[in-house]
C-alpha positions in Angstrom: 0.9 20.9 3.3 3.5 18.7 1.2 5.9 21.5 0.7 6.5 21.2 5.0 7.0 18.3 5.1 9.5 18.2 2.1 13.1 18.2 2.6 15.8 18.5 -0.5 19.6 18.2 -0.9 20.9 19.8 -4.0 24.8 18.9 -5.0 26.7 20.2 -7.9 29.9 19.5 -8.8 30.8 16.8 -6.6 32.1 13.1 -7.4 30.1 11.5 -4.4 27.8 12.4 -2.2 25.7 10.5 1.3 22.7 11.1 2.5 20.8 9.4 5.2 17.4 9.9 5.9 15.1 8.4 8.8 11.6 8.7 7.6 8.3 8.2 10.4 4.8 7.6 10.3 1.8 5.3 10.9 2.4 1.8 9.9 1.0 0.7 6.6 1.8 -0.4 3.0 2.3 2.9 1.3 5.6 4.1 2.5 7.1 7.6 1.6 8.1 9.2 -1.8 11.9 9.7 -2.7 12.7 11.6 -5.9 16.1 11.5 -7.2 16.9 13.8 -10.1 20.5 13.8 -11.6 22.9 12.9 -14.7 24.7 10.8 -12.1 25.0 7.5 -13.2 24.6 5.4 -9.9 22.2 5.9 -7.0 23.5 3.4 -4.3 20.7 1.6 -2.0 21.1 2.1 2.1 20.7 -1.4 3.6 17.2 -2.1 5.1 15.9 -0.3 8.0 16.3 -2.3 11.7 13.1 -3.5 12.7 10.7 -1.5 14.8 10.8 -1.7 18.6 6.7 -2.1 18.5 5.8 -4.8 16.4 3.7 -4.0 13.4 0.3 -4.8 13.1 -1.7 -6.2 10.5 -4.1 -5.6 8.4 -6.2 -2.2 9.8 -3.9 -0.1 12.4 -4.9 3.2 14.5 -1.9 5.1 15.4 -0.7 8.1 17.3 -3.2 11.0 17.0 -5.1 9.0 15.2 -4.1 8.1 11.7 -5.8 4.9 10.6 -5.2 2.4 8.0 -8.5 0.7 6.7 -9.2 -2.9 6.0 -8.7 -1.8 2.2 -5.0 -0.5 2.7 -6.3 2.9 2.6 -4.4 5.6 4.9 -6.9 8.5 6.4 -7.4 10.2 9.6 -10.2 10.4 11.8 -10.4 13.0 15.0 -13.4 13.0 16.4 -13.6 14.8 19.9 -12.4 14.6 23.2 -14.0 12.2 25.6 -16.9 11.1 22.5 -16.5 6.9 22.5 -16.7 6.0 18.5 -17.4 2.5 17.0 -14.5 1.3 15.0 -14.9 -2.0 13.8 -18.9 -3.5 14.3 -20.9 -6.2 13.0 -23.8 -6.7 14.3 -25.0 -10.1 13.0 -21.8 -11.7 13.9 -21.9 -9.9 17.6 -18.6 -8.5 17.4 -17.7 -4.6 18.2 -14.3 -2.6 18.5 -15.3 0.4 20.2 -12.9 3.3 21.9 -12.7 6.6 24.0 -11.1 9.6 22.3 -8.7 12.1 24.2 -6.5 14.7 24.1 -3.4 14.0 22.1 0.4 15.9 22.8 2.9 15.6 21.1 6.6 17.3 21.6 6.7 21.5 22.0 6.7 23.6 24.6 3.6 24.6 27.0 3.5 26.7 30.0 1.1 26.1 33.3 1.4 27.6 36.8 4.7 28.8 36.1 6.3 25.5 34.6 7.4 24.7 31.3 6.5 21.5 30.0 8.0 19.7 26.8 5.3 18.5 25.4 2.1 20.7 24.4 -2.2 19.6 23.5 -2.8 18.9 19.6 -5.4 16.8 18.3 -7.0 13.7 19.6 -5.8 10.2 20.6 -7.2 7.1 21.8 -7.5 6.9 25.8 -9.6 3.2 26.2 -10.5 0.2 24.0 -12.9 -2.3 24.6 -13.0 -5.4 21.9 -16.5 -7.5 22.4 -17.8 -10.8 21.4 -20.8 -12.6 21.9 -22.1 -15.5 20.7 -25.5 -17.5 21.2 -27.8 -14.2 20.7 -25.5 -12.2 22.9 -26.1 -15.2 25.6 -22.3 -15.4 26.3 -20.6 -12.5 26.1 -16.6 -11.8 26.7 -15.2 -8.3 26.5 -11.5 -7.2 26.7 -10.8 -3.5 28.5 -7.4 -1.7 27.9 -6.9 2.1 29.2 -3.6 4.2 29.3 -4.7 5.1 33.0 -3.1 2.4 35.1 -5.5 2.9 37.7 -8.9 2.8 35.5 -9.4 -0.9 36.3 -8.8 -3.2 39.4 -5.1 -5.0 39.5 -5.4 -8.3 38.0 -3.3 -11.2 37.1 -2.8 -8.8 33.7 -1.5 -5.6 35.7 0.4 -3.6 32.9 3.6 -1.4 33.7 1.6 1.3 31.7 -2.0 1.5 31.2 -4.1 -1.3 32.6 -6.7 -3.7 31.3 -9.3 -6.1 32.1 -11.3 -9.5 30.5 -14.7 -9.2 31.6 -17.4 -12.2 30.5 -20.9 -13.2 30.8 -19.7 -16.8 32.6 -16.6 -18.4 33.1 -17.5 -20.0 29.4 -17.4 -16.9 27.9 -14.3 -16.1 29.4 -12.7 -18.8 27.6 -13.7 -17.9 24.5 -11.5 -15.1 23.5 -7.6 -15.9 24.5 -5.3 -13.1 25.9 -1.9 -12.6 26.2 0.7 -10.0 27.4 3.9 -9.0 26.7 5.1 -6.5 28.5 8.9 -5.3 26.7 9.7 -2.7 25.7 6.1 -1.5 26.0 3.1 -3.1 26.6 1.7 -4.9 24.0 -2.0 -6.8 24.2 -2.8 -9.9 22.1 -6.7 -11.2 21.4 -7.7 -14.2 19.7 -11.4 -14.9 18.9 -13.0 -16.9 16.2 -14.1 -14.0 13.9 -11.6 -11.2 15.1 -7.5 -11.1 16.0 -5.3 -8.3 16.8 -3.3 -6.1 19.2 -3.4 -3.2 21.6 0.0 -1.7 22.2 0.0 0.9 25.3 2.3 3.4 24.1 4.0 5.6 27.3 5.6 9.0 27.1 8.7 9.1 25.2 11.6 9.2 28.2 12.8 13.0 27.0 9.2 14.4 27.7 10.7 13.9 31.7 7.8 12.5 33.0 7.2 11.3 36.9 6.2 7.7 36.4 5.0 7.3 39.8 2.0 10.2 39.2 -0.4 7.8 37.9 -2.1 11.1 36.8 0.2 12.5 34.3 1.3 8.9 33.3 -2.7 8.4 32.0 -3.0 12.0 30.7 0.0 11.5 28.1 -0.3 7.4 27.3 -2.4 6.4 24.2 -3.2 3.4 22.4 -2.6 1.9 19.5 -4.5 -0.7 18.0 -3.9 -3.5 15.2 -6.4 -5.6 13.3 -4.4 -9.0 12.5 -7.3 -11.2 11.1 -11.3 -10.4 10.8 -13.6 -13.6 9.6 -17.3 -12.0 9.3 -20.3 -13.9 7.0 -20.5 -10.6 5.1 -18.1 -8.0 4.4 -20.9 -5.6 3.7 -22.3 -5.3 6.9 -19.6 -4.0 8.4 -19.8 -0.7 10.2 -17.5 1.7 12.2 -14.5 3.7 11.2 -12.7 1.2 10.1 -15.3 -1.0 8.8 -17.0 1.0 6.3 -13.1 0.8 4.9 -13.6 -2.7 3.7 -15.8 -1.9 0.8 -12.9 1.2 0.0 -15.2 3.7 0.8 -13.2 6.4 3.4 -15.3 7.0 6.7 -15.6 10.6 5.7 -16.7 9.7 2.2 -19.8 8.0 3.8 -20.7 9.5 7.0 -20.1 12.2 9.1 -18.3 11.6 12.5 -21.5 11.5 14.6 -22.9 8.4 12.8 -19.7 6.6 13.8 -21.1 7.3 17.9 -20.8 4.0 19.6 -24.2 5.0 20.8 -25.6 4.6 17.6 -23.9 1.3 16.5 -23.3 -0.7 19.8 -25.2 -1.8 22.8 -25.2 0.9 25.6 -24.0 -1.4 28.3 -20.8 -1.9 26.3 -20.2 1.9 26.6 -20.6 2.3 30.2 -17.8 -0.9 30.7 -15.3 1.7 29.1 -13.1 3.8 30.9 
């Protein structure tokens, strides 16, 4: 699997040489190996990268199709199945969940259907919805942010998105102002919550512009849209209670180290009537 995705450059006989690289992938701490193997007697440095258009987030991240980074740094990959909702982050005696919908992934290729060629193609799974919950007083008060990459899951709010679409839903107008939201909207959307014991992001990633898609068909727009998600800051009153795919991470155990997918079902972690909310 490394060998393809390996790329050399072998020079002989040469006084100088250049070689620049642009080097992808999900967002964590571990970056990407360079070997350099000569008698040459100077290796000069490229100057450091531009920053990213998406900001980075913090300190767990699921990305693209979907690679994760855990709470313990650790970089793994979790697919589950298509239109299954898995609990990422819970803690139950601190009445906070991260739960979201899995769907198809694509990613850039070529796939055929009813006589049209299309530049993208199906491969893997992504995340299609998100819904971050707290509550607080015995689940008295409860406030619970929705995102989706279908812009027409959820009714237009003060918070309509130019991709994807979300919604703040809460036990009482109380409630509501217990978790604070905010939205930024260039060049992508990107979804900020604050709560006491949880902070992070949701970014609403769109169609790259060469895949040549209609904007306008809210259909297609939802079908190829994902999100991404960033943990910034988790307080919980113990560290081994946590549960989902990213929680089991904070001990450094990797989620399929200690569970199958199934036992990471939102059914069997979370309450039912946070499930049905989702899109």
């Amino acid at each position: 699997e490394q060998e393809d995705k390996a790329v050399a450059f072998i020079y002989m006989d040469v006084s100088s040489f250049c070689v620049t690289l642009s080097i992808g992938g999900p967002a964590n701490s571990n970056g990407r190996n360079l070997i350099f193997g000569a008698s040459s007697q100077f290796v000069v440095n490229p100057p450091p990268p531009s920053p990213p258009l998406i900001p980075t987030p913090g300190i767990a991240v699921v990305k693209s199709d979907p690679h994760f980074q855990g709470l313990d740094g650790e970089v793994f990959d979790f697919d589950g199945e298509v239109g299954k909702v898995y609990a990422l982050l819970v803690h139950a005696e601190d009445e906070m969940a991260v739960i979201a919908r899995f769907g198809t992934a694509y990613t850039t290729g070529v796939s055929y259907q009813d006589s049209v060629l299309f530049p993208y193609k199906p491969k893997g799974t992504w995340i299609s919805s998100v819904g971050v919950s707290v509550s607080f007083g015995g689940a008295q008060e409860t406030v619970t942010l929705l995102v989706s990459s279908d812009r027409s899951a959820m009714p237009e709010s003060e918070h309509t998105l130019q991709a994807g679409s979300m919604d703040l839903v809460g036990s009482s107008q109380s409630a509501l102002e217990l978790m604070e939201v905010t939205v930024t909207e260039e060049p992508t959307p990107v979804i900020t919550f604050k709560t006491d014991v949880l902070e992070g992001k949701v970014f609403v990633v769109p169609p790259p512009s060469d895949w040549d898609v209609d904007r306008s068909d809210d259909a297609v727009l939802a079908r190829l849209t994902h999100l991404n998600i960033g943990i910034d800051r988790l307080s919980v009153s113990d560290v081994g209670k946590l549960d989902g795919v990213i929680g089991v991470s904070a001990l450094g155990f990797l989620e399929k180290m200690t569970h199958p997918e199934d036992a990471f079902a939102a059914a069997n972690l979370v309450d039912e009537a946070l499930i049905d909310q989702l899109p």
